[in-house]
C-alpha positions, -999 to +999 in steps of 0.1 A: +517-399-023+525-382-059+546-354-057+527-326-077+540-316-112+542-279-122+518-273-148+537-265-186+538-230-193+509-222-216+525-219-251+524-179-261+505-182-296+485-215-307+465-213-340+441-243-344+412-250-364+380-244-351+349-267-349+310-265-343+318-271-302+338-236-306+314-217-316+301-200-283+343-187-282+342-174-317+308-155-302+327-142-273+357-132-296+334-113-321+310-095-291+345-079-280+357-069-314+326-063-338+313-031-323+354-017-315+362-023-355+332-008-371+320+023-347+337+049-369+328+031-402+292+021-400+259+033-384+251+015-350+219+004-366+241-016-395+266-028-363+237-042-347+219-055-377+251-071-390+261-085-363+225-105-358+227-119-391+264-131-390+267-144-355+239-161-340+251-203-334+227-210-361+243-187-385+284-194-380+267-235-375+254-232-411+287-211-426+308-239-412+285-271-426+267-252-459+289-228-467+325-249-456+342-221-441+374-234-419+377-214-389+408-206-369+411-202-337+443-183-323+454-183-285+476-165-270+488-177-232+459-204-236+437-178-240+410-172-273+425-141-288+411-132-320+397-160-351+398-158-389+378-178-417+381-186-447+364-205-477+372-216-514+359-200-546+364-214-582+395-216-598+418-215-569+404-189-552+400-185-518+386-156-497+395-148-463+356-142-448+366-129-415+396-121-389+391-105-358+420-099-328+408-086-291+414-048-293+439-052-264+457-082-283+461-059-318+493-047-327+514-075-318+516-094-345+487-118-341+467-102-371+497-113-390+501-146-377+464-153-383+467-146-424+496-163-425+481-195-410+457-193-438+479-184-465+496-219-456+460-236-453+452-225-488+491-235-502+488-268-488+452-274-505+467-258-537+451-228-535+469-197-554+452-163-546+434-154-516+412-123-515+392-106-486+368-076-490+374-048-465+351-015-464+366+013-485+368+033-448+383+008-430+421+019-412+427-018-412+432-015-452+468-005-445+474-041-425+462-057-455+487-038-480+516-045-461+506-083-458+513-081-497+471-079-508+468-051-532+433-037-546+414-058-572+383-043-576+357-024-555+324-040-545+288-026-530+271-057-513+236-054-496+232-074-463+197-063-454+188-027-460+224-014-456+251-018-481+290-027-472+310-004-497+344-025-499+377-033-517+385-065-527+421-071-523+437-099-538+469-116-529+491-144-553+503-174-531 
């Protein structure tokens, strides 16, 4: 008879890359932090309509294999906590698509943790700036500043019949 060994103690924060098999997690992460990030920002209606156009599996399937955004996925205690993506531009460009922490994981760091795990993707594939857009309403546009992205430009994009009024921030590597 064995003696029974005590499991490891899950590791407190894990950030790995994300595949096609994760997507159903990244669905879970985004149903509990979409509609928390944008209610004060956006209309319902856009939240909704947004949300149906940027996270079915077909849709995150076809920005992972068409559009070759690398997915992140961060854990904290074993458990899926909050997910970021990104994607290359031209000239060493990359832009940051997407992160996303559970409202009851925010504030401790792993909004943080997640940009800086794709700051080092895009070093170690030479990338030298990364930019994200963020709407122009957003309180998370103080999170970015004090990562080090500072305003580049601002930027009206139509998804649908509604328009995202953004910044894009930019940030040297």
């Amino acid at each position: 008879m064995s003696a029974l060994v005590p499991a490891a103690p899950a590791a407190p924060l894990h950030i790995q890359p994300a595949t096609e098999q994760d997507i159903p997690t990244i669905i879970t992460l985004a149903e509990a932090t979409w509609e928390p990030t944008y209610r004060f920002i956006i209309s319902k209606e856009q939240i909704e309509y947004m949300y149906r156009v940027i996270y079915t599996p077909a849709s995150l399937r076809k920005q992972m294999r068409d559009q070759h955004h690398a997915f992140l996925l961060a854990y904290v205690e074993g458990h899926p906590s909050g997910f970021a993506s990104y994607s290359e531009k031209p000239e060493g460009v990359y832009h940051l698509n997407k992160i996303y922490v559970l409202p009851s994981h925010q504030g401790q760091g792993l909004g943080q943790k997640l940009i800086l795990a794709v700051e080092n993707a895009v070093r170690e594939v030479g990338g030298r700036v990364l930019e994200l857009n963020v709407n122009r309403h957003n309180p998370a546009l103080s999170f970015y500043e004090r990562q080090g992205f500072a305003q580049h430009r601002e930027e009206d994009i139509a998804i649908g019949p509604y328009w995202m009024n953004d910044f894009v921030l930019r940030k040297e590597l």
